[in-house]
C-alpha positions as CSV (number, residue, x, y, z in Angstrom):
1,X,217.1,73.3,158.2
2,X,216.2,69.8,156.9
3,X,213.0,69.3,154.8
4,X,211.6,67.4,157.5
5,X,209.9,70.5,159.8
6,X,211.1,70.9,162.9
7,X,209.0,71.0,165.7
8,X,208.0,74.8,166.9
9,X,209.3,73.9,170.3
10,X,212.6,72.5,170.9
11,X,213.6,70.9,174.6
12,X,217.0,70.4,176.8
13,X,217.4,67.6,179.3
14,X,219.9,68.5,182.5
15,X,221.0,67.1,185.1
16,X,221.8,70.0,188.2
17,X,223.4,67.2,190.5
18,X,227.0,67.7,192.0
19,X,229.4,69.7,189.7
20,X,226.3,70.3,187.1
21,X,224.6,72.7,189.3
22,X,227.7,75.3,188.5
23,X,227.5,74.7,185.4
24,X,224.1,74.7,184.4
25,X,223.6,77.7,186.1
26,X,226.3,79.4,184.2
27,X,224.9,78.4,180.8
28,X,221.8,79.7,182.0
29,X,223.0,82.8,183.1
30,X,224.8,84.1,180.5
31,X,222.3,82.1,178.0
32,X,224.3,79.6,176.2
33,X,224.1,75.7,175.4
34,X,227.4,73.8,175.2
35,X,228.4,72.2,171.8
36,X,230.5,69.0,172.8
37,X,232.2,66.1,171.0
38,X,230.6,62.8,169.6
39,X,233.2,61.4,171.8
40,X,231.3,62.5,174.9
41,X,228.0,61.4,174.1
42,X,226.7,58.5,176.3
43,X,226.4,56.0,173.4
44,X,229.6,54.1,172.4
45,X,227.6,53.9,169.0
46,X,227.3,58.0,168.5
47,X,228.2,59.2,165.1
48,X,228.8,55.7,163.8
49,X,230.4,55.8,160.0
50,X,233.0,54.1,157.8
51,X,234.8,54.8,154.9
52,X,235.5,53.0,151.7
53,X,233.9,51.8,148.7
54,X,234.4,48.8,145.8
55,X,235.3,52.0,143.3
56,X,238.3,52.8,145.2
57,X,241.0,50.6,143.7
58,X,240.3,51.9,140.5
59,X,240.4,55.7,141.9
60,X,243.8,54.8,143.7
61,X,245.2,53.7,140.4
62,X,244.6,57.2,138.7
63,X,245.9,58.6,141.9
64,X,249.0,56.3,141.8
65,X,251.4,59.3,139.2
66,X,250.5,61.8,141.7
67,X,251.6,59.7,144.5
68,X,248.3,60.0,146.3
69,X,245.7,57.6,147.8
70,X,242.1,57.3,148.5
71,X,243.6,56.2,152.1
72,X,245.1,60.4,151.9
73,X,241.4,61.6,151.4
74,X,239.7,59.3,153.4
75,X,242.2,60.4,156.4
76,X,241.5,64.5,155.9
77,X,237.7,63.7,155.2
78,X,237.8,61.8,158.9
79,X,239.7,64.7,160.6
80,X,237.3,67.2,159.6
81,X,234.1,65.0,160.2
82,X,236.0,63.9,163.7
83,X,235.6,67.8,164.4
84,X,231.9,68.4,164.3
85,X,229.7,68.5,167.8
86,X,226.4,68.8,168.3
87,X,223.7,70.2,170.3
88,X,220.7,67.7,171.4
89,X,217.2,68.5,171.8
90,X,214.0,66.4,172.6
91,X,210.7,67.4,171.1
92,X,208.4,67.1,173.9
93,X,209.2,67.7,177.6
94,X,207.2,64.9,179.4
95,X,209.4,62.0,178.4
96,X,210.2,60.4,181.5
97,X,213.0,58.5,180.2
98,X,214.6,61.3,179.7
99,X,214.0,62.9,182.9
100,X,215.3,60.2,184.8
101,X,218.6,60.4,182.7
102,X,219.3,63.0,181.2
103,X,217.1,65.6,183.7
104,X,218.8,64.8,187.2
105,X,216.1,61.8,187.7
106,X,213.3,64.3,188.0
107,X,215.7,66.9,189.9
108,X,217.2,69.0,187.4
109,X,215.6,71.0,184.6
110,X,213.7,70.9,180.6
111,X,214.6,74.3,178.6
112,X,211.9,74.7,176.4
113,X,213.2,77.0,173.5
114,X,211.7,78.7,170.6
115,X,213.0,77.0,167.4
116,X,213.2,79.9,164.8
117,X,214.4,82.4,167.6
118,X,217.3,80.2,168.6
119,X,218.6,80.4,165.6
120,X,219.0,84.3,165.9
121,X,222.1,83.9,167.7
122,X,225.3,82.0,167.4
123,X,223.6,78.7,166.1
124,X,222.7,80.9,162.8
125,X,223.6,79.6,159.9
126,X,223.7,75.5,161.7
127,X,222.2,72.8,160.1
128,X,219.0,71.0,162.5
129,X,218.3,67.7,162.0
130,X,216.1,65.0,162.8
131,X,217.7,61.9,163.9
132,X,217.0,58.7,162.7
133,X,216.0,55.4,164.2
134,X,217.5,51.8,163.1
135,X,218.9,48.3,163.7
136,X,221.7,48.9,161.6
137,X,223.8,51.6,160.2
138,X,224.3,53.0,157.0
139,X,227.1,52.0,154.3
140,X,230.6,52.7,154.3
141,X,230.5,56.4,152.7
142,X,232.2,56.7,149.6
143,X,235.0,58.8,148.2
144,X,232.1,60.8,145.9
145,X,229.3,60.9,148.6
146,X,232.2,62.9,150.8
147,X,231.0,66.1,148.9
148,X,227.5,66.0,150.3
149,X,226.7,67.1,153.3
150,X,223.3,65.0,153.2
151,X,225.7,62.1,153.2
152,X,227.8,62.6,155.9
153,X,224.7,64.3,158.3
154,X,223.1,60.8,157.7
155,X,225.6,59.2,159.7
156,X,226.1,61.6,162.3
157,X,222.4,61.5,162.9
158,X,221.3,57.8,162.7
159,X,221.4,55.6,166.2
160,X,219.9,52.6,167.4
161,X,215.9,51.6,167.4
162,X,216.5,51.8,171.2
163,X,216.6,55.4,171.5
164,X,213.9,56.4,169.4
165,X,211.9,57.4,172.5
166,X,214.5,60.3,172.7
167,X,212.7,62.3,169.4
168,X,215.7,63.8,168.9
169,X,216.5,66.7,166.7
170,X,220.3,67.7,166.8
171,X,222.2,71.1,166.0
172,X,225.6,69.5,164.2
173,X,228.0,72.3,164.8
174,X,232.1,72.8,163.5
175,X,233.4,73.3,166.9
176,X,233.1,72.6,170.5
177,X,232.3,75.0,172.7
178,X,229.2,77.5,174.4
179,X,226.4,78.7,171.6
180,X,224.6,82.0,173.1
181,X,221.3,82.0,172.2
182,X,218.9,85.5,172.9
183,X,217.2,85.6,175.9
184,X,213.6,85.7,174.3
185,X,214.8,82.2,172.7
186,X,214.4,80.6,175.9
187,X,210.6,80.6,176.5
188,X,210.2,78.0,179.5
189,X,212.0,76.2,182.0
190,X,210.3,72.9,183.6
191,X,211.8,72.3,187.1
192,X,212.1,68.6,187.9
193,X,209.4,67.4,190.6
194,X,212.4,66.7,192.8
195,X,214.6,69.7,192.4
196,X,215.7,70.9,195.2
197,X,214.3,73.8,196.7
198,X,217.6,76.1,196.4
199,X,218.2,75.4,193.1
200,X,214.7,76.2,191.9
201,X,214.8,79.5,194.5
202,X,218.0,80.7,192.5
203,X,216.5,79.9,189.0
204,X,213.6,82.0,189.5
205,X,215.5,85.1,190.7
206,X,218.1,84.2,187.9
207,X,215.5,84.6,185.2
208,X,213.7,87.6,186.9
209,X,214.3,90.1,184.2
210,X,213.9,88.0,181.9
211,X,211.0,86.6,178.7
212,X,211.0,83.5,180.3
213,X,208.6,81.5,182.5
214,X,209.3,79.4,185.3
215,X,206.8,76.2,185.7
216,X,207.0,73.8,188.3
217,X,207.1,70.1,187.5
218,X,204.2,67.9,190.1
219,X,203.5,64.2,190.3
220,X,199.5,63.0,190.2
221,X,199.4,59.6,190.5
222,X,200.8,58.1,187.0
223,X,200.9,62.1,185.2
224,X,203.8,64.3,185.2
225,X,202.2,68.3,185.3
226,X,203.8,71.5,185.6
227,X,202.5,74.9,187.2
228,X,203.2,78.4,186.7
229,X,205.9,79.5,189.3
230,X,207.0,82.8,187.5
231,X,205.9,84.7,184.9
232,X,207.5,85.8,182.5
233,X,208.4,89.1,182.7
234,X,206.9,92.4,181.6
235,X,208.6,94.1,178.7
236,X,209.4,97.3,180.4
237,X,211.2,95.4,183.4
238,X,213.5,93.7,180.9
239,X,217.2,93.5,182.6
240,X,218.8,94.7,179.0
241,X,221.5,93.6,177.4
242,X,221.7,95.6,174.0
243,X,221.1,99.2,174.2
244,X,217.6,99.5,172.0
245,X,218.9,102.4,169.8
246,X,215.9,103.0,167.6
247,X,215.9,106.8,165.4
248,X,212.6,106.5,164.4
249,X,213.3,109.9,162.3
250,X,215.7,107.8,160.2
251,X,214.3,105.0,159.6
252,X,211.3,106.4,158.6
253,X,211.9,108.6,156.4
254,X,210.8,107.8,153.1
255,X,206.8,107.6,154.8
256,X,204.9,108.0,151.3
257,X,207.1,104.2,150.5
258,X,205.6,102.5,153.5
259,X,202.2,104.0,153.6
260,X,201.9,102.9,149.4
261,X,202.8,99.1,150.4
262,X,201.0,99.0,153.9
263,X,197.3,98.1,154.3
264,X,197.2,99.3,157.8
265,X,198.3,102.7,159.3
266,X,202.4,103.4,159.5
267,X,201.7,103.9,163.2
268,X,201.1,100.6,163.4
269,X,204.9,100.0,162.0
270,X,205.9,102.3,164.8
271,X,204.5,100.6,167.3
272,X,206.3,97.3,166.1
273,X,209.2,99.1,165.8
274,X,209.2,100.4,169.2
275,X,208.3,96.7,170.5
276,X,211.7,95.0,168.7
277,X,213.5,97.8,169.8
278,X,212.2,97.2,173.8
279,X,213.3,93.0,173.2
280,X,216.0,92.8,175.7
281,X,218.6,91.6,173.5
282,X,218.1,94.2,170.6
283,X,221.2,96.8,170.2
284,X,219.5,98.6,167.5
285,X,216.6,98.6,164.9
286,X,219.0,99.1,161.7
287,X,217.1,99.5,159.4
288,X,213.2,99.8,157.4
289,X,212.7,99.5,154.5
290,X,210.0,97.8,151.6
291,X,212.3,94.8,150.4
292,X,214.0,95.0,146.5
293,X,213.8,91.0,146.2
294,X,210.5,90.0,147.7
295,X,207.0,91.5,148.0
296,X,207.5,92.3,152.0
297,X,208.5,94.8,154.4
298,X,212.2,94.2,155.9
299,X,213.4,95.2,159.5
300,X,217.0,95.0,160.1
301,X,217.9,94.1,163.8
302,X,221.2,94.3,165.5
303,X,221.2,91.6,168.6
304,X,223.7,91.8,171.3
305,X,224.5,88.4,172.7
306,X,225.9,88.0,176.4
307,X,228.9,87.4,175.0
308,X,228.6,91.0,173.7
309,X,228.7,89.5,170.4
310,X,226.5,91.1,168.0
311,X,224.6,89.3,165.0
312,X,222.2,90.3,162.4
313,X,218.9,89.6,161.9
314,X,215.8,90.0,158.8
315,X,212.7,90.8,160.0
316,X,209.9,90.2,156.8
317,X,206.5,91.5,157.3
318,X,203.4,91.5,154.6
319,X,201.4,94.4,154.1
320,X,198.8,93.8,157.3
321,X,203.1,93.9,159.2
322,X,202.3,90.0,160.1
323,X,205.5,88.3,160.2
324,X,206.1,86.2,157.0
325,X,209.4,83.0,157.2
């Protein structure tokens, strides 16, 4: 995460025209978001950077007895920088711009995720950043700016004044390829005004099972609206993918701990336990117990991605078991 805050909300453009129907729906179905090249991106100016600075003759001369160049470490530093994708997101979904280009001109779909929870899954640990708007780029990067991250993200996150309309915030990622997410990450999907009728028919029965609502994109005049279509849906109708495993007995046995750093009853903790453990994605509530390094309660969750991937995740809670960052 970038000091800048991200917005709470976090929204995908796509198109479901010809072979992006398929596609899409497989994403959706198994709950992933594809991580492509810079390469692919529509704008010939995407991830625009140079290398080279006036220091670098003087660097190649103390290189010269080792018989290596600044040229040498430029060329790795621009094999491994050539290597990072990304993920794009919009922070608002009413941007018609972007529904006309990016959403299937008003006949594909807006995913609305939730920011912290997609970052539960395989996009833990990725950087989100802001991008910036300009008329021109940034300086050649330097052979000692090639150690900071800040440095190179700069680049790979800067593009023309023209798009700032986009509000784009991008996941940089180190390779290409599908990102699952957990099902409770996705909380909306906008259908385009236009969509057509089968595709919005098989999205709805896709997501029945599922945390997510389905809303329904209408034109009034000069607005762009949406309406509820389907709910999401109730907890004990989830369609699971981990298995829930929670021994209460186990986790909870050390009672006099919890009840000496809660300010409301432990059965509250067990009815918060028993809600994570009912999250469709959950394998297992791992573990509970008052943290060592902060003044909070910790819950250890085991997630099972559709992949069948699992990944970890820290739960902290205060004393009234309100979550805490």
């Amino acid at each position: 995460m970038t000091a800048a805050s991200p917005p709470s909300r976090l929204f995908r453009y796509r198109s479901l025209a010809g072979a992006g129907w398929a596609r899409e729906a497989e994403a959706m179905r198994n709950a992933y978001l594809w991580s492509p090249r810079f390469s692919q991106m529509n704008d010939p100016m995407e991830a625009f950077y140079e290398l080279g600075g006036a220091g670098d003759q003087a660097v190649d001369r103390l290189l010269q007895t080792a018989g290596k160049s600044t040229a040498d470490m430029y060329e790795m530093a621009k094999t491994v920088i050539d290597r990072l994708c990304l993920v794009s997101f919009s922070s608002t979904p009413v941007d018609l711009p972007l529904w006309a280009y990016y959403g299937g001109n008003f006949a594909g779909v807006c995913l609305e995720f939730d920011t912290d929870r997609l970052f539960v899954g395989d996009l833990q640990g990725e950087s989100l950043v802001p991008v910036t708007y300009a008329e021109t780029a940034l300086p050649p990067l330097q052979l000692w700016e090639l150690t900071s991250m800040e440095a190179v993200t700069g680049r790979l996150s800067r593009k023309r004044i023209e798009w700032a309309h986009e509000k784009e915030w991008r996941v940089l990622t180190g390779a290409e390829g599908p990102r699952h997410y957990i099902d409770e990450a996705l909380v909306r999907v906008h259908l385009g005004p236009r969509i057509d009728k089968d595709h919005a028919r098989q999205i709805r029965a896709l997501f029945d099972g599922r945390p997510t609502e389905v809303v329904q994109g209408r034109v009034n005049g000069f607005s762009l609206g949406f309406e509820l279509v389907q709910p999401p849906t109730a907890a004990t109708r989830y369609t699971r993918v981990g298995s829930g495993t929670l021994d209460l007995d186990a986790l909870l046995w050390s009672r006099d701990e919890f009840e000496a750093f809660l300010t409301v009853p432990v059965e509250q903790l067990v009815e918060e336990l028993r809600r994570i453990a009912g999250q469709p994605n959950v394998d297992a509530v791992a573990d509970c117990m008052v943290s060592v390094t902060r003044p909070a309660l910790l819950v250890q969750v085991e997630q099972k991605l559709r992949n069948d991937r699992i990944v970890y995740e820290r739960r902290y809670y205060d004393s009234r078991l309100q979550r805490l960052p």
